[in-house]
C-alpha positions, 0 to 999 in steps of 0.5 A: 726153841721153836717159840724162839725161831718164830719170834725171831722171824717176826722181829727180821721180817719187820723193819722197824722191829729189827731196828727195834731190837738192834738197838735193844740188843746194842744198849744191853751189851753196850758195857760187855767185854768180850775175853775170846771169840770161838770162829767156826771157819768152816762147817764142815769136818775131814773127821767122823768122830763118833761122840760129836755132833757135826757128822749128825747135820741134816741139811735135808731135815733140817736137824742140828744139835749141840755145838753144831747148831751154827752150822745148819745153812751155814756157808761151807768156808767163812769167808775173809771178809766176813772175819775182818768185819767181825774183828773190826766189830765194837766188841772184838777190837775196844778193850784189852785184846781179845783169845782168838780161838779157831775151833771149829769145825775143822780149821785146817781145811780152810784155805785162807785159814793163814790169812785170818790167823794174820788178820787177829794177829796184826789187831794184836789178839792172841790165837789158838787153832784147834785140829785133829792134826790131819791136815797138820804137816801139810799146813804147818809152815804155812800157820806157824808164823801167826799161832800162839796155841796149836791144840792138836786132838788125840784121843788115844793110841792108834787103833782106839784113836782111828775108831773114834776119829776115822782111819789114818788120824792118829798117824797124820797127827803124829806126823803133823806134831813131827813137822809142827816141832821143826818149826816151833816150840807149842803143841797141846794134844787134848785128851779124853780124860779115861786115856790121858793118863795111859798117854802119858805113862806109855809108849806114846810119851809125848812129852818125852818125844815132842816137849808138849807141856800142856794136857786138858 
Protein backbone atom coordinates (compact mmCIF):
# COMPACT_ATOMS: atom_id res chain seq x y z
CA UNK A 1 0.00 0.00 0.00
CA UNK A 2 2.44 2.44 0.88
CA UNK A 3 4.81 1.12 -2.42
CA UNK A 4 1.14 2.07 -4.19
CA UNK A 5 1.09 6.04 -2.40
CA UNK A 6 4.61 6.64 -3.27
CA UNK A 7 4.11 5.91 -6.68
CA UNK A 8 1.16 7.72 -7.31
CA UNK A 9 2.74 10.67 -5.87
CA UNK A 10 5.52 10.49 -8.30
CA UNK A 11 3.32 10.07 -11.33
CA UNK A 12 0.95 13.67 -10.06
CA UNK A 13 3.86 15.33 -9.18
CA UNK A 14 5.39 14.97 -12.78
CA UNK A 15 3.18 16.53 -15.51
CA UNK A 16 3.96 14.55 -18.13
CA UNK A 17 3.82 11.35 -16.14
CA UNK A 18 0.36 12.27 -15.17
CA UNK A 19 -0.77 12.78 -18.79
CA UNK A 20 1.02 9.70 -19.28
CA UNK A 21 -1.25 7.66 -17.31
CA UNK A 22 -4.61 9.76 -17.71
CA UNK A 23 -4.01 8.60 -20.95
CA UNK A 24 -3.12 4.84 -19.93
CA UNK A 25 -5.91 4.86 -17.71
CA UNK A 26 -8.42 6.24 -20.43
CA UNK A 27 -7.59 3.75 -23.07
CA UNK A 28 -7.98 0.75 -20.67
CA UNK A 29 -11.31 1.73 -19.58
CA UNK A 30 -12.01 2.97 -22.74
CA UNK A 31 -14.51 -0.46 -23.49
CA UNK A 32 -15.73 -0.58 -19.52
CA UNK A 33 -19.56 -0.07 -18.94
CA UNK A 34 -20.33 0.97 -15.56
CA UNK A 35 -23.70 -0.78 -14.10
CA UNK A 36 -23.99 1.65 -10.76
CA UNK A 37 -22.08 4.17 -9.12
CA UNK A 38 -21.83 4.33 -5.02
CA UNK A 39 -21.68 8.45 -3.75
CA UNK A 40 -20.33 8.94 -0.57
CA UNK A 41 -22.14 12.37 -0.18
CA UNK A 42 -20.48 12.99 2.82
CA UNK A 43 -17.73 11.87 5.23
CA UNK A 44 -18.75 11.98 8.07
CA UNK A 45 -21.53 9.70 10.13
CA UNK A 46 -24.79 11.16 13.11
CA UNK A 47 -24.11 7.00 14.03
CA UNK A 48 -21.39 4.99 16.08
CA UNK A 49 -21.96 1.85 14.84
CA UNK A 50 -20.00 -0.60 16.46
CA UNK A 51 -18.96 -3.17 13.53
CA UNK A 52 -17.99 -0.05 10.97
CA UNK A 53 -15.25 1.50 9.94
CA UNK A 54 -16.04 5.57 9.79
CA UNK A 55 -16.21 6.16 13.61
CA UNK A 56 -12.15 4.66 13.33
CA UNK A 57 -11.00 7.73 10.77
CA UNK A 58 -8.09 9.21 12.28
CA UNK A 59 -7.42 12.68 10.62
CA UNK A 60 -4.47 13.25 13.04
CA UNK A 61 -2.87 9.74 12.15
CA UNK A 62 -3.64 9.72 9.34
CA UNK A 63 -5.42 6.05 9.59
CA UNK A 64 -8.46 4.87 7.70
CA UNK A 65 -9.70 1.03 6.94
CA UNK A 66 -11.97 -0.68 4.73
CA UNK A 67 -15.01 1.27 3.23
CA UNK A 68 -13.82 4.37 5.03
CA UNK A 69 -10.48 4.56 3.16
CA UNK A 70 -12.02 7.46 0.61
CA UNK A 71 -12.84 9.44 3.55
CA UNK A 72 -9.56 10.31 4.94
CA UNK A 73 -8.87 14.17 3.75
CA UNK A 74 -11.74 14.02 2.08
CA UNK A 75 -14.10 17.21 2.16
CA UNK A 76 -17.14 16.86 5.09
CA UNK A 77 -20.00 17.29 1.95
CA UNK A 78 -19.47 16.41 -1.77
CA UNK A 79 -20.47 19.49 -3.24
CA UNK A 80 -23.22 19.58 -6.17
CA UNK A 81 -20.65 20.51 -8.41
CA UNK A 82 -18.71 18.06 -8.00
CA UNK A 83 -21.61 15.33 -8.57
CA UNK A 84 -22.87 16.71 -11.90
CA UNK A 85 -19.32 16.77 -13.04
CA UNK A 86 -19.33 12.95 -12.11
CA UNK A 87 -22.71 12.24 -14.01
CA UNK A 88 -21.75 14.12 -17.00
CA UNK A 89 -18.48 11.87 -16.91
CA UNK A 90 -17.98 9.49 -20.11
CA UNK A 91 -18.66 6.44 -17.97
CA UNK A 92 -21.67 7.43 -15.82
CA UNK A 93 -23.68 9.31 -18.89
CA UNK A 94 -22.63 6.79 -22.27
CA UNK A 95 -24.44 3.20 -22.12
CA UNK A 96 -27.67 2.29 -20.86
CA UNK A 97 -28.46 4.22 -17.68
CA UNK A 98 -26.75 3.66 -14.95
CA UNK A 99 -27.88 2.52 -10.20
CA UNK A 100 -27.10 5.58 -8.50
CA UNK A 101 -26.61 4.52 -5.14
CA UNK A 102 -26.33 7.15 -2.36
CA UNK A 103 -24.66 4.91 0.44
CA UNK A 104 -22.42 6.53 2.32
CA UNK A 105 -21.32 7.72 4.85
CA UNK A 106 -24.72 9.11 6.10
CA UNK A 107 -26.80 10.40 2.93
CA UNK A 108 -29.31 12.01 5.01
CA UNK A 109 -27.25 14.62 6.51
CA UNK A 110 -26.33 16.33 3.28
CA UNK A 111 -28.20 19.32 2.56
CA UNK A 112 -28.56 19.12 -1.02
CA UNK A 113 -28.75 15.54 -0.92
CA UNK A 114 -32.44 16.60 -2.84
CA UNK A 115 -30.80 18.36 -5.49
CA UNK A 116 -28.22 15.46 -6.50
CA UNK A 117 -31.07 12.55 -6.36
CA UNK A 118 -32.87 15.45 -8.95
CA UNK A 119 -29.80 15.68 -10.96
CA UNK A 120 -29.48 11.40 -11.38
CA UNK A 121 -32.88 11.45 -11.97
CA UNK A 122 -33.34 14.00 -14.91
CA UNK A 123 -30.04 12.19 -16.78
CA UNK A 124 -32.40 9.46 -16.38
CA UNK A 125 -30.39 6.84 -13.71
CA UNK A 126 -32.31 4.85 -11.21
CA UNK A 127 -31.63 6.04 -7.41
CA UNK A 128 -31.02 4.16 -3.99
CA UNK A 129 -30.38 6.03 -0.51
CA UNK A 130 -29.26 4.02 2.01
CA UNK A 131 -29.63 5.41 5.78
CA UNK A 132 -29.94 4.39 9.18
CA UNK A 133 -33.37 6.52 8.96
CA UNK A 134 -32.24 8.93 11.72
CA UNK A 135 -32.73 11.67 9.70
CA UNK A 136 -35.86 10.15 7.79
CA UNK A 137 -38.86 11.78 9.01
CA UNK A 138 -37.31 15.18 8.74
CA UNK A 139 -36.03 14.61 5.35
CA UNK A 140 -38.61 12.42 3.66
CA UNK A 141 -40.86 14.80 1.85
CA UNK A 142 -38.10 16.34 0.91
CA UNK A 143 -36.50 12.95 -1.27
CA UNK A 144 -39.53 11.28 -2.16
CA UNK A 145 -40.17 12.76 -5.36
CA UNK A 146 -36.44 11.45 -6.83
CA UNK A 147 -35.79 7.83 -4.76
CA UNK A 148 -36.62 4.57 -6.61
CA UNK A 149 -34.85 2.68 -3.53
CA UNK A 150 -34.77 3.78 0.10
CA UNK A 151 -32.99 0.92 2.11
CA UNK A 152 -33.27 1.86 5.80
CA UNK A 153 -31.01 -0.13 8.41
CA UNK A 154 -32.19 -1.91 11.02
CA UNK A 155 -30.17 -4.17 12.85
CA UNK A 156 -32.56 -5.34 15.22
CA UNK A 157 -35.29 -4.34 18.05
CA UNK A 158 -34.60 -1.46 20.00
CA UNK A 159 -32.36 -2.08 22.76
CA UNK A 160 -29.73 -4.27 20.56
CA UNK A 161 -30.28 -1.92 17.80
CA UNK A 162 -29.66 1.29 19.93
CA UNK A 163 -26.32 -0.63 21.41
CA UNK A 164 -24.95 -1.28 17.91
CA UNK A 165 -26.01 2.27 16.44
CA UNK A 166 -26.27 4.62 19.38
CA UNK A 167 -29.14 5.63 21.42
CA UNK A 168 -32.37 6.73 20.09
CA UNK A 169 -31.85 5.10 16.28
CA UNK A 170 -34.10 2.42 16.17
CA UNK A 171 -37.22 4.83 17.49
CA UNK A 172 -35.97 7.82 14.70
CA UNK A 173 -36.03 4.88 12.06
CA UNK A 174 -39.21 3.75 12.89
CA UNK A 175 -40.64 6.78 12.62
CA UNK A 176 -38.84 7.69 9.81
CA UNK A 177 -40.59 4.61 7.88
CA UNK A 178 -43.97 5.95 9.54
CA UNK A 179 -43.47 9.01 7.77
CA UNK A 180 -41.75 7.50 4.36
CA UNK A 181 -45.11 5.14 4.26
CA UNK A 182 -47.64 8.47 3.82
CA UNK A 183 -45.80 9.63 0.95
CA UNK A 184 -44.64 6.25 -0.82
CA UNK A 185 -44.98 2.97 -1.43
CA UNK A 186 -40.69 1.61 -1.10
CA UNK A 187 -38.84 0.88 2.32
CA UNK A 188 -36.23 -2.08 2.60
CA UNK A 189 -34.94 -2.28 5.98
CA UNK A 190 -31.43 -4.24 5.82
CA UNK A 191 -30.85 -6.64 8.40
CA UNK A 192 -27.85 -8.59 9.76
CA UNK A 193 -28.53 -11.73 8.92
CA UNK A 194 -28.50 -13.63 13.17
CA UNK A 195 -31.73 -11.00 13.65
CA UNK A 196 -33.71 -11.10 10.13
CA UNK A 197 -35.45 -13.88 11.07
CA UNK A 198 -36.37 -12.94 14.80
CA UNK A 199 -37.56 -9.24 12.55
CA UNK A 200 -39.82 -10.98 10.72
CA UNK A 201 -41.41 -13.54 12.89
CA UNK A 202 -41.83 -11.10 16.16
CA UNK A 203 -43.16 -8.10 17.49
CA UNK A 204 -41.47 -5.62 14.85
CA UNK A 205 -43.38 -7.12 11.89
CA UNK A 206 -42.53 -5.09 9.27
CA UNK A 207 -44.26 -6.40 6.79
CA UNK A 208 -47.11 -6.47 8.57
CA UNK A 209 -47.19 -2.66 9.61
CA UNK A 210 -45.34 -0.87 6.74
CA UNK A 211 -45.75 -3.23 3.47
CA UNK A 212 -41.83 -3.40 3.37
CA UNK A 213 -41.36 -6.21 0.65
CA UNK A 214 -37.83 -6.75 0.47
CA UNK A 215 -34.99 -7.79 3.14
CA UNK A 216 -31.05 -8.34 2.70
Amino acid sequence: MQIKKSLRKIIYSNPLANSLYKKYRIYRYDKVELQSVVIYANSFCNAECSFCDVPKVSEEDGTASGIARPLLGAPLYMSTELFEQIISDRLVNSGKPKFINFLMTEPLLSKNLAEMLRIAKNNGHTTKVTTNGYLLSKRAEEIASYVDYLQISIDALQPLHDKIRGKGFFERAINGLKEIKKISDYSAPTNQDNNLKFLISNELNLTKQFGVKNYE
